[in-house]
C-alpha positions in Angstrom: 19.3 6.7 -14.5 16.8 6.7 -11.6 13.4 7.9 -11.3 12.7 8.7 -7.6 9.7 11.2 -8.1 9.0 8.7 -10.9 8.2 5.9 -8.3 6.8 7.8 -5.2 4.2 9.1 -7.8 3.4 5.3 -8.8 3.5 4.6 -5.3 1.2 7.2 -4.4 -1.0 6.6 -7.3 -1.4 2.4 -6.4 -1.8 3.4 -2.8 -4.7 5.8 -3.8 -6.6 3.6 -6.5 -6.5 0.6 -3.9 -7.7 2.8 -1.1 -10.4 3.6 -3.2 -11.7 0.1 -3.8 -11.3 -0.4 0.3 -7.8 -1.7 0.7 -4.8 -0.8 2.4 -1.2 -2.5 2.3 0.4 -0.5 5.1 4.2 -1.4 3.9 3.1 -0.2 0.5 6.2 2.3 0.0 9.3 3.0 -2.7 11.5 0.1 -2.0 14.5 1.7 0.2 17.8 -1.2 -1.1 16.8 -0.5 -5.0 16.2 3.1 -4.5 19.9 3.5 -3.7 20.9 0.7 -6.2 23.5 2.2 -9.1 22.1 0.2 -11.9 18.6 -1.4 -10.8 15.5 0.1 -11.5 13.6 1.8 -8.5 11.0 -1.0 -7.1 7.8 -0.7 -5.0 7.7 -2.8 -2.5 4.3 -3.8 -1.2 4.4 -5.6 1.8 2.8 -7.9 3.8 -1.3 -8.2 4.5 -3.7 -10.2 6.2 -5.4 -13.0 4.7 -8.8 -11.3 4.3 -6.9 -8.2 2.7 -5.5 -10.6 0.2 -8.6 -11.8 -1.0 -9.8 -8.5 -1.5 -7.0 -7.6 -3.3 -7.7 -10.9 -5.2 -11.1 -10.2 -6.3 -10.8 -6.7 -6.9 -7.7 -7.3 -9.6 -10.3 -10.2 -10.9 -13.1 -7.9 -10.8 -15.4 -9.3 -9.1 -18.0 -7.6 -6.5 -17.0 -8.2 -2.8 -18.7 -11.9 -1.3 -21.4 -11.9 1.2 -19.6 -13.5 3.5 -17.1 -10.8 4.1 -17.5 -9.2 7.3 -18.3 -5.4 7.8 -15.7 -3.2 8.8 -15.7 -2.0 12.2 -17.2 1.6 12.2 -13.2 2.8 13.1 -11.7 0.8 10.2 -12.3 3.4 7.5 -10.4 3.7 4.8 -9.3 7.0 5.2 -7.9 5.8 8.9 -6.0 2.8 8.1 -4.6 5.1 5.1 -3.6 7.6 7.3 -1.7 5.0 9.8 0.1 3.7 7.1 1.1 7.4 5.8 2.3 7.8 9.2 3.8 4.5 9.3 5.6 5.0 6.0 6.4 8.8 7.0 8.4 7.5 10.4 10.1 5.0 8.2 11.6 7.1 6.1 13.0 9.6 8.5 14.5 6.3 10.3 12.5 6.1 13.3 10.8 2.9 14.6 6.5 3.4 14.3 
């Protein structure tokens, strides 16, 4: 039996508790193959990221504080911005369009 709201409301949920610790995985998004899969559980498929979002991702499942060494963001690359790019991103996707 498949759980589509079921996994677009986990999705959702991981996209907002990362987003709230500064980090966005902008292919974070129900996984499209296993979503149409008969028998397979529904899977969330997170992407790709850069190195330095990695290591962010790293420490903040480790729970760590952020280093010292890791570099400011540039006053454009809020959180709220790259989340909304990704939305978009995601959005686009969906409706089979090319972002």
């Amino acid at each position: 039996m498949k759980q589509p709201k079921e996994v677009e409301t986990v999705t959702t949920e991981l996209r907002e508790a990362l987003a709230r610790t500064g980090i966005v995985l902008p292919s974070l998004r129900p996984d499209p193959v296993s979503y149409e899969h008969r028998y397979l559980p529904p899977l969330v498929e997170l992407g790709r990221c850069t190195m330095d979002v990695a290591r962010r991702l790293t420490r903040a499942l480790d729970g760590a504080p952020s280093g010292p060494d890791e570099p400011a963001p540039h006053p454009r690359d809020t959180v709220t911005e790259r989340l909304s790019i990704a939305t978009a991103y995601v959005n686009a996707r969906s409706r089979g369009e090319r972002a």
